[in-house]
C-alpha positions, -999 to +999 in steps of 0.1 A: -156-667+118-185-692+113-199-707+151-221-733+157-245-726+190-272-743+208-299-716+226-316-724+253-344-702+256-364-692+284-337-693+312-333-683+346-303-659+333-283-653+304-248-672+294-234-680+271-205-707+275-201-748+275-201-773+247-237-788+236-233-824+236-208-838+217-209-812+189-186-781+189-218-758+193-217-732+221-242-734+244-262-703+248-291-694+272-310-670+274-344-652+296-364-645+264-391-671+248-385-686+216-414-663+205-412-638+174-377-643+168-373-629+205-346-655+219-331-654+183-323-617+191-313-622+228-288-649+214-273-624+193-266-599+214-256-626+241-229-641+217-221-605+205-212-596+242-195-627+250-171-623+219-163-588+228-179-577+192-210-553+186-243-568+177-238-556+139-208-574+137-230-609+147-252-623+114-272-656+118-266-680+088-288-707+095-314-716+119-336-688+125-363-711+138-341-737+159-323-742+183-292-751+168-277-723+151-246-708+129-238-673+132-212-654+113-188-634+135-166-606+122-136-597+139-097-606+146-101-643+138-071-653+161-091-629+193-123-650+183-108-682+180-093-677+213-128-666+227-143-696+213-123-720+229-127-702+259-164-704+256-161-741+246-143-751+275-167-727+300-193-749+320-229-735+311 
């Protein structure tokens, strides 16, 4: 399943959740500084986590330096696209 997400870098905590704008991306913040590829990575694994999937199984398409992002997800594409709306709906 292709996603669309936003990242926030350089948060207080780590979520992942919430609609960005008016776009279907998923908001998705996290601690680390958009340094080296470093809140990139921490995006990753935060999406990974939060669609229940190991990191391997999360592969950025576009966007390696933005903020806007797709990432490929592979998995059960009716779990994920129950977890994405889920996530959509979430308040970040």
């Amino acid at each position: 399943m292709r996603v669309a997400i936003r990242v926030k870098p350089g948060s207080s905590r780590t979520t992942v959740g919430g609609r960005y704008a008016a776009t279907d991306a998923i908001v998705v913040a996290v601690t680390a500084r958009a340094v080296e590829g470093k809140a990139t990575e921490a995006a990753l694994r935060a999406v990974a986590g939060a669609f229940g999937v190991r990191r391997a199984a999360v592969t950025l398409v576009t966007g390696a330096t933005s903020r806007d992002k797709v990432v490929d997800i592979a998995g059960e594409a009716a779990q994920l696209s129950g977890r994405r709306a889920a996530l959509l709906g979430a308040s970040s």
